[in-house]
C-alpha positions as CSV (number, residue, x, y, z in Angstrom):
1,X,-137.5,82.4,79.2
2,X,-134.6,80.7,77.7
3,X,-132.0,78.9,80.1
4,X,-129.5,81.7,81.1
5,X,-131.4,84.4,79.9
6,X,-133.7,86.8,81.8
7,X,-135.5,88.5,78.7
8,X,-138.7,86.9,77.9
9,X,-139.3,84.7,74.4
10,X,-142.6,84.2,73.2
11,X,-143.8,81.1,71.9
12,X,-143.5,80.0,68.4
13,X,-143.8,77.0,66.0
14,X,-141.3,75.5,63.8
15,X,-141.5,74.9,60.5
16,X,-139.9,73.9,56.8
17,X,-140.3,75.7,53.6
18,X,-144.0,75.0,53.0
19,X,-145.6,76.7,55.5
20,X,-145.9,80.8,55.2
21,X,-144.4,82.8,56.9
22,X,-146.6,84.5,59.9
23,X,-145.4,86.4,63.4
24,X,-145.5,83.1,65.5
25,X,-143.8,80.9,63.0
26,X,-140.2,80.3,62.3
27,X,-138.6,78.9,59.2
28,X,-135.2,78.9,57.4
29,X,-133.8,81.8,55.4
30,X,-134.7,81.3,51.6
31,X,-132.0,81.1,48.9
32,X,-128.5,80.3,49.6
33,X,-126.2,81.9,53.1
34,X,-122.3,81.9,53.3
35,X,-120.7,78.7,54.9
36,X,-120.6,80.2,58.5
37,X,-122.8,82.7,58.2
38,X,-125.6,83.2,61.2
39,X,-128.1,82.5,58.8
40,X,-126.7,79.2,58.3
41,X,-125.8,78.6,61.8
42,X,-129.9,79.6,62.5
43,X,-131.2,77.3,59.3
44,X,-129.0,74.9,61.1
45,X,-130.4,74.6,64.0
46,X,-134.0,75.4,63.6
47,X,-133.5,72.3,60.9
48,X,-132.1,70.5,64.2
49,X,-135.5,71.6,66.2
50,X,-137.6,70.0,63.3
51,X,-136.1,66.9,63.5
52,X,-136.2,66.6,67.3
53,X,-139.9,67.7,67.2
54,X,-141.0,64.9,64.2
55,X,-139.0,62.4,65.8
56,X,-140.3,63.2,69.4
57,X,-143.8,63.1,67.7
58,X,-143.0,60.0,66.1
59,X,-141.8,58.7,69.6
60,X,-145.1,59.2,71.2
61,X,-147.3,57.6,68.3
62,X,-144.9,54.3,69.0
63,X,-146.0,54.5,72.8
64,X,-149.7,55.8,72.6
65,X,-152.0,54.9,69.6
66,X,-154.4,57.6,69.7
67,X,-151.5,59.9,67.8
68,X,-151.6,57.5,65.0
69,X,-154.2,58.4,62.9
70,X,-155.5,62.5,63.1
71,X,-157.2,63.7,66.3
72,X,-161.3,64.5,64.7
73,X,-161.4,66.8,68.3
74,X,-161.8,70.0,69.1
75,X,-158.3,71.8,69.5
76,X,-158.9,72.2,73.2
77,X,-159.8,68.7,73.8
78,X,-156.4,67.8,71.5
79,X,-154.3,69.6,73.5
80,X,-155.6,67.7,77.1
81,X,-155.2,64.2,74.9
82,X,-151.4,65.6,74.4
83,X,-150.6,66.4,77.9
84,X,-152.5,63.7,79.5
85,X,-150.3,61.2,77.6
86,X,-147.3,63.4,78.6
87,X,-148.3,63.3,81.9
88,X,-148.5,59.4,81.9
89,X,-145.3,58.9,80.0
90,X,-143.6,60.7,83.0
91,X,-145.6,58.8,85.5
92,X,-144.7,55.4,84.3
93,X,-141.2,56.5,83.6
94,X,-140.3,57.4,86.9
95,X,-141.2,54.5,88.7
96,X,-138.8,51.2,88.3
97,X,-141.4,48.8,87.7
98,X,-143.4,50.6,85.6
99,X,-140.6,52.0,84.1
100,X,-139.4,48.2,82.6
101,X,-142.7,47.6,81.4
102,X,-143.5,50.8,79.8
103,X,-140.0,51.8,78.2
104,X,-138.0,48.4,78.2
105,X,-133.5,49.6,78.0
106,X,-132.8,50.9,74.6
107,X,-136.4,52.3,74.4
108,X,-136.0,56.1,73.3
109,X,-137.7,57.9,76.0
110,X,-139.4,61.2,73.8
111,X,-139.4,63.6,77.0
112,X,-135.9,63.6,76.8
113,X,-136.4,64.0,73.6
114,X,-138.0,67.2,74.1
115,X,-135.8,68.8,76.2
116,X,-133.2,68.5,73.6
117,X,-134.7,71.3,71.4
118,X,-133.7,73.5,74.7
């Protein structure tokens, strides 16, 4: 569920223009939309969720080196790499001297990152 509403959301992934379009997939509107139109309002912030999401992706490769080159692993086994190094960013970020060792002040911190797209 999204904050402040009850009705349920299913997942999805976003995506630019090169992808096709399937049920579980969102992407911008093609052609052109009216300045202030909710196509463009929705083209402008899923382009806003893209961003978040590379950079937050980007974020984690800086921190943890295993997302640096492509994951030859089962999609299962990709997805425990992901949270595990989740799970250790948010360890080490929530204790103070960890915290100065593993994000020094000024470091972008990618969970926060994250939550943005919320």
């Amino acid at each position: 569920m999204l904050p402040g509403n009850e009705m349920p959301v299913p997942d999805v992934l976003v995506a630019d223009d090169a992808f096709l379009l399937t049920i579980n997939l969102m992407k911008s509107y093609a052609g052109e939309s009216t300045k202030g139109s909710l196509k463009t309002v929705f083209d402008y912030k899923l382009n806003k969720a893209c961003h978040i999401v590379e950079n937050s992706l980007g974020l984690s490769a800086s921190v943890f080196r295993i997302f640096r080159k492509p994951l030859n692993v089962k999609p299962s086994t990709a997805e425990d790499i992901t949270l595990a190094c989740i799970y250790l960013h948010y360890f080490l970020s929530r204790n103070s001297t960890t915290k100065q060792l593993h994000s020094p002040p000024g470091t972008p911190n990618f969970l926060k990152t994250l939550t943005m797209v919320q």
